[in-house]
C-alpha positions in Angstrom: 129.2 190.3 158.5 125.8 190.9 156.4 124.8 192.8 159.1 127.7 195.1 158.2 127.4 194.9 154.5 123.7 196.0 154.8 124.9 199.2 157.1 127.4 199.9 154.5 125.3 199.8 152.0 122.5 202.1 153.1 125.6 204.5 154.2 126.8 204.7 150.9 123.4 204.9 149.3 122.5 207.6 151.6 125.3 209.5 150.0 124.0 208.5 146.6 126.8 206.0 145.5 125.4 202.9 144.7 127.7 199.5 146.2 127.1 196.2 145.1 128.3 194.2 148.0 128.3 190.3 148.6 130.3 187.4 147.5 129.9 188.1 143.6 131.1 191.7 143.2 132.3 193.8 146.3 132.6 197.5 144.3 131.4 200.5 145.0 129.4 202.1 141.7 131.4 205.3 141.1 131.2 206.6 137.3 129.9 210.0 138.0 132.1 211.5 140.8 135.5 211.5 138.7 135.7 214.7 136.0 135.5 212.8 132.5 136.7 214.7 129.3 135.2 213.1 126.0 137.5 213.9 123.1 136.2 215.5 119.7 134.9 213.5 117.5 138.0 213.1 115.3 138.3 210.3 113.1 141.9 208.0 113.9 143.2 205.0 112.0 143.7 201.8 113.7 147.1 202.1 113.9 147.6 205.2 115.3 148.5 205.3 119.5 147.3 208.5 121.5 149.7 209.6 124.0 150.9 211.4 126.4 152.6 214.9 125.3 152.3 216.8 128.6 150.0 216.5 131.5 147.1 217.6 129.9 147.6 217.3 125.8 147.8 214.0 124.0 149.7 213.9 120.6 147.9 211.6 117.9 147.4 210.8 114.3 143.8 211.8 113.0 142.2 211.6 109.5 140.2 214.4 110.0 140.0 217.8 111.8 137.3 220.1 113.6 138.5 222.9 110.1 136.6 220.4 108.2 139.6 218.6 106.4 139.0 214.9 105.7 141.6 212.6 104.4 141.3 211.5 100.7 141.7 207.8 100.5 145.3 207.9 99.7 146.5 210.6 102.3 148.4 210.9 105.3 146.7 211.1 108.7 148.2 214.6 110.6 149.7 214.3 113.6 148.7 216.8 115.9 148.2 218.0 119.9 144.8 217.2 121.9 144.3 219.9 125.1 141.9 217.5 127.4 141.3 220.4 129.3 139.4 222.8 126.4 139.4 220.7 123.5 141.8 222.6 121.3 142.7 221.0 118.5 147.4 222.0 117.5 148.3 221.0 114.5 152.0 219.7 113.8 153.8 219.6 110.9 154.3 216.1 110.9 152.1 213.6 108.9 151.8 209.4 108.9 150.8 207.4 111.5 152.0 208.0 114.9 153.3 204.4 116.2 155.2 205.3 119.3 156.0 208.8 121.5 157.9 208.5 124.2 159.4 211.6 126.1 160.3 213.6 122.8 161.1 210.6 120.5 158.5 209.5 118.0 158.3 207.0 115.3 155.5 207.5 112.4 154.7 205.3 109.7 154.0 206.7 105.9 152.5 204.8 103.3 150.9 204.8 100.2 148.7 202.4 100.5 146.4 203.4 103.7 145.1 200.4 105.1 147.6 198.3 104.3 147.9 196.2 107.1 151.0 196.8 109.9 152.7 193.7 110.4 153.1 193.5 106.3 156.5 195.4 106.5 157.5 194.3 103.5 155.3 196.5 101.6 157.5 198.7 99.5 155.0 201.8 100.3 156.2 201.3 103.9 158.5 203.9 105.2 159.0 204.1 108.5 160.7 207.8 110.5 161.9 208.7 113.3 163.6 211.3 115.7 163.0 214.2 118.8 159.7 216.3 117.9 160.2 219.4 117.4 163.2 218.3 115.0 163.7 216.5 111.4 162.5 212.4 111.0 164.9 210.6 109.8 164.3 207.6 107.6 164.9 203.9 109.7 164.8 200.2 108.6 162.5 197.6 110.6 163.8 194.6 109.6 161.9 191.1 109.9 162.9 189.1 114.0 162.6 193.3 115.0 160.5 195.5 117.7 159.7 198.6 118.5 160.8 199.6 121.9 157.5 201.4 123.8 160.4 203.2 125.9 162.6 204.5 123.7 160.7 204.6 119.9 163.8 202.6 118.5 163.6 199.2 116.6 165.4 196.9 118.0 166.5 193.0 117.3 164.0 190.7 118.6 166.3 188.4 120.4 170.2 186.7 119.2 171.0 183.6 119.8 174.2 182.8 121.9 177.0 179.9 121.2 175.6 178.0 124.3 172.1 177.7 123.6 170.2 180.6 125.1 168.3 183.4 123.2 168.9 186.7 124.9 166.3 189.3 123.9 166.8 192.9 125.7 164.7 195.1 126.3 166.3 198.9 127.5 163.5 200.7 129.8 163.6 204.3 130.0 167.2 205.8 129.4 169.2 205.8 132.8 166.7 203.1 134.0 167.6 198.8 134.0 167.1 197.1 130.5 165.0 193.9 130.8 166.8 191.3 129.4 165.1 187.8 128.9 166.7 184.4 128.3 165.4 181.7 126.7 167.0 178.0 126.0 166.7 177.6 122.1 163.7 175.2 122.0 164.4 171.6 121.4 166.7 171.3 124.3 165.9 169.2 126.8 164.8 171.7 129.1 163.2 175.0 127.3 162.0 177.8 130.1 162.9 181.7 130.5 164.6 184.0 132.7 164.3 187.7 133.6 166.9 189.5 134.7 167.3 193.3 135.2 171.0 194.6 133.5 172.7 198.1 133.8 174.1 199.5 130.7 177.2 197.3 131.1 175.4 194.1 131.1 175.7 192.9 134.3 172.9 191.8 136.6 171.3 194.0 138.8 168.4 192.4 139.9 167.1 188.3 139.3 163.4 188.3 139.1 163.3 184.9 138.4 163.1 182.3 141.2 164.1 179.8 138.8 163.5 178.8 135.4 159.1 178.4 135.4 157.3 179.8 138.2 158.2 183.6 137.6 156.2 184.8 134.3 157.5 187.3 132.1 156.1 190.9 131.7 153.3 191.4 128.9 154.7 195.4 128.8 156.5 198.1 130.7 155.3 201.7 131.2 157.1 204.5 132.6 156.1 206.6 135.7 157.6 210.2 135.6 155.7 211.2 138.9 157.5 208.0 140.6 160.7 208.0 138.5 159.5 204.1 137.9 158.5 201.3 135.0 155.6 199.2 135.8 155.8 195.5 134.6 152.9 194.1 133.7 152.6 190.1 133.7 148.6 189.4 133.3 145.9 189.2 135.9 147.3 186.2 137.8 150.9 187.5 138.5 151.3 190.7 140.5 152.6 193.7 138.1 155.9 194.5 139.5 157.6 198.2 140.0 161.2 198.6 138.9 163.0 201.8 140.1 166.3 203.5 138.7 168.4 201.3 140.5 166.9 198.3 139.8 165.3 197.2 142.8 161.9 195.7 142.7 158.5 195.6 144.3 154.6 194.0 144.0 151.7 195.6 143.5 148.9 192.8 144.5 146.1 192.3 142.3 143.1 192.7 144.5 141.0 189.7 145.9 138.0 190.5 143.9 139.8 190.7 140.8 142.0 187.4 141.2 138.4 185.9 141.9 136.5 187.3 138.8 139.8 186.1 136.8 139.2 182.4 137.6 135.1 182.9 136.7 135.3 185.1 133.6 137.4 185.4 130.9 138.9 188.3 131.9 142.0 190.2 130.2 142.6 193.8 131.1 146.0 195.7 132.3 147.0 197.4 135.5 148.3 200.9 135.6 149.5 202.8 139.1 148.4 206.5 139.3 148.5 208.8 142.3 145.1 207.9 143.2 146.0 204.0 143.2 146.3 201.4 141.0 143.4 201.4 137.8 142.4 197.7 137.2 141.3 197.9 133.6 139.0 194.8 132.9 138.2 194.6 128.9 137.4 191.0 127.5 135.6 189.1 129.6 132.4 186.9 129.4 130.4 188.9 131.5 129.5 192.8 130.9 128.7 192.9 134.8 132.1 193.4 135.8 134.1 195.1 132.9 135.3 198.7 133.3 137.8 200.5 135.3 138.0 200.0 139.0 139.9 202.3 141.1 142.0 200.3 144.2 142.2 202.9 147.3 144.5 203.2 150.4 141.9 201.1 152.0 141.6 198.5 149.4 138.3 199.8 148.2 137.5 199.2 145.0 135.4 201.9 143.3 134.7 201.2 139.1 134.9 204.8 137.7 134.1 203.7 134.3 131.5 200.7 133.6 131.4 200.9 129.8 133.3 198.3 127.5 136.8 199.8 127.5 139.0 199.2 124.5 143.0 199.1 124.1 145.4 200.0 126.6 145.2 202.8 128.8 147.7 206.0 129.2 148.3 207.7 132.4 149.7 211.2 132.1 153.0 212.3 133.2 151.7 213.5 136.4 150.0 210.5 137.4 146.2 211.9 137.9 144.9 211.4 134.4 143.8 208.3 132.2 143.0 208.0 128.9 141.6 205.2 127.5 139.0 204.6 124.8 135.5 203.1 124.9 132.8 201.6 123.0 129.3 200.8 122.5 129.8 197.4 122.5 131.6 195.2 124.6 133.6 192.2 123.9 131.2 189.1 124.2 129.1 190.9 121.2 129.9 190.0 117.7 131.1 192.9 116.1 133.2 193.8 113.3 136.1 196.0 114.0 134.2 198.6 111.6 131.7 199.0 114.2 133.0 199.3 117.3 135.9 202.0 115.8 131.7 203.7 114.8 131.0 204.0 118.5 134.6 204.3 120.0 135.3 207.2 122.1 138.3 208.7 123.7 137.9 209.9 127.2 140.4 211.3 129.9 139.2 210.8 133.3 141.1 212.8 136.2 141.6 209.9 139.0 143.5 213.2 141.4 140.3 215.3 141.3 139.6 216.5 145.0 142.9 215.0 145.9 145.9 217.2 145.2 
C-alpha cells in the first residue's frame, strides 16, 4: 500500500497537482483547476443572504455600489442582481435587507435603526415584506415561537402543542414536494425524544425516517435541487445528509471516510451540498487550518479540496447544479477575531464545480 501511495503521488505531481496522501489527510490539492469568480468589492450587511436568481446571477442586499453610492448611516441597503459571469452590477427597485429568496418569493427586512440586531423583533422600526419579485411587497407579522421557512420565504409557527403531549412543528419543503413534520413529547414527560416524519399536503405520512424515537437525528436544514427535482437534509457531519424526492422517498448520501475521521480529531462543523460534480464537503470551524476548505467527492470517491481558505457561512449551489457560492476570509476560525474583521477580508466567490464536464 505505500508503495502505491508513493506511485500515486509522483503521478499526480507529474501532472502538477499536489496530493497529500497517508493516514492523516488523503486529498488531492486542487484550488487552481476549477474557474473561480471573485465578486466586486461591494459592501453587504450581516444580515443580508446572497442567492441564487438564475444560473449565473445572485440577488443580494448591498450598502454600496460600483456608481459610487454608499449608504448613509440610517439608509436602506439596495437589493440588486450579481452576473458571476462579467461582473455586472442590476439594480432593483427594492430596498431593505434581503432575508430569504426562494424561486420568485422574497422576504426583506426595513428598519430604521440599521444595525439593530435580527432576533430583536420587537423593535418597532422592524417591518418586515414580502411577495413574488417582480411584484408589490406586502407588509407581514413575525410573531415571537415563529420561523422563516428557507423554502417558501413564509413565517411560519414554530411548533403547536397537541392535547396528547406532542409538539408538532412542520416544516413545508418546496411547493408540490413532502413537508417535514417533527414531533416532540412536551418535555417533562417521562420519556422526551423526536420524530421525523415526511407528510403530503393532507397530513398523512408518507415516509418514517425515524427508526424510533433516538437514534435518527433531525435535519440542521433543507435545500432544494432544481437540476434533481430534490431537497437535501442536512443532519451534521456524523449523520449521513439524506435526499428527499417529490414523492417522498428517501436516500443517503455517505459522508466520506476521511471526513468522519477528521470529525472525531478536530472540531469540525461544515455543511454538505450535492452538485452535478458530486457532493461539496464544506469544512469551516475546526481546530486545525490544515484541513478546512471545500473538498469535492468524485464518482471514485476521490476527494479533491477546491478551495483551502477559511470559508464562512453556508454555501449556495446554483439552479443548475455546477456553481457554488460561498464566501471566504482572511482568517479562519481558531483566530481571535472580531466579526468587524473578518466581514474586512470576506470575499464572495463562485466557483464552477461542472467546468470541463458538461
Amino acid at each position: 500500500m505505500r508503495n502505491f501511495d508513493l506511485l500515486l503521488g509522483l503521478l499526480l505531481l507529474a501532472v502538477g497537482l499536489p496530493v497529500f496522501a497517508g493516514p492523516d489527510s488523503d486529498f488531492i490539492e486542487d484550488a487552481k483547476s476549477f474557474p473561480k469568480f471573485v465578486m466586486p468589492a461591494l459592501r453587504t450587511s450581516q444580515e443580508t443572504t446572497a442567492e441564487w436568481y438564475d444560473d449565473h446571477r445572485i440577488i443580494m442586499s448591498v450598502r454600496s455600489l460600483p456608481s459610487g453610492w454608499t449608504a448613509a448611516e440610517h439608509e436602506l441597503s439596495r437589493v440588486i442582481l450579481l452576473d458571476t459571469e462579467d461582473g455586472h452590477v442590476e439594480q432593483t427597485p427594492y430596498e431593505g435587507e434581503l432575508l430569504c429568496y426562494s424561486r420568485d418569493r422574497m422576504t426583506l427586512r426595513h428598519h430604521w435603526r440599521i444595525g439593530g440586531a435580527y432576533s430583536d423583533r420587537a423593535n418597532p422600526g422592524n417591518i418586515f415584506e414580502s411577495g413574488v419579485f417582480g411584484g408589490r411587497l406586502d407588509r407581514i407579522e413575525w410573531p415571537r415561537l415563529s420561523f422563516l421557512n428557507p423554502a417558501t420565504c413564509e413565517v411560519l409557527p414554530h411548533s403547536k402543542k397537541l392535547d396528547s403531549g406532542m409538539v408538532v412543528m412542520d416544516q413545508p419543503l418546496t411547493p408540490g414536494h413532502p413537508t417535514i413534520r417533527l414531533e416532540r413529547l412536551w418535555p417533562g414527560n417521562s420519556i422526551n425524544g423526536s420524530h421525523f416524519l415526511l407528510i403530503d399536503a393532507a397530513g398523512n405520512t408518507l415516509t418514517d425516517v425515524s427508526t424510533d424515537w433516538y437514534s435518527t437525528p433531525l435535519p440542521h436544514n433543507s435545500t432544494y435541487m432544481p437540476w434533481l427535482g430534490s431537497h437535501l437534509l442536512w443532519r451534521g457531519y456524523n449523520y449521513s445528509p439524506l435526499v428527499v424526492n417529490k414523492a417522498g422517498e428517501v436516500s443517503e448520501q455517505k459522508v466520506p471516510r476521511k471526513i468522519l475521521e477528521w470529525s472525531r480529531t478536530f472540531r469540525l462543523d461544515g455543511v454538505g451540498r450535492m452538485t452535478r460534480a458530486g457532493m461539496a464537503w464544506v469544512l469551516t470551524v475546526t481546530s486545525s487550518s490544515a484541513v478546512r476548505g471545500i473538498y469535492l467527492e468524485e464518482e471514485d470517491g476521490a476527494l479533491r479540496r477546491i478551495e483551502n481558505g477559511a470559508v464562512a457561512g453556508w454555501i449556495r449551489v446554483s439552479p443548475d447544479g455546477c456553481k457554488l457560492r460561498y464566501s471566504r476570509t482572511r482568517f479562519g476560525f481558531e483566530e481571535k477575531r472580531t466579526v468587524e474583521e473578518m466581514a474586512k477580508t470576506r470575499q464572495w466567490v463562485v466557483v464552477d464545480v461542472c467546468a470541463g464536464k458538461r
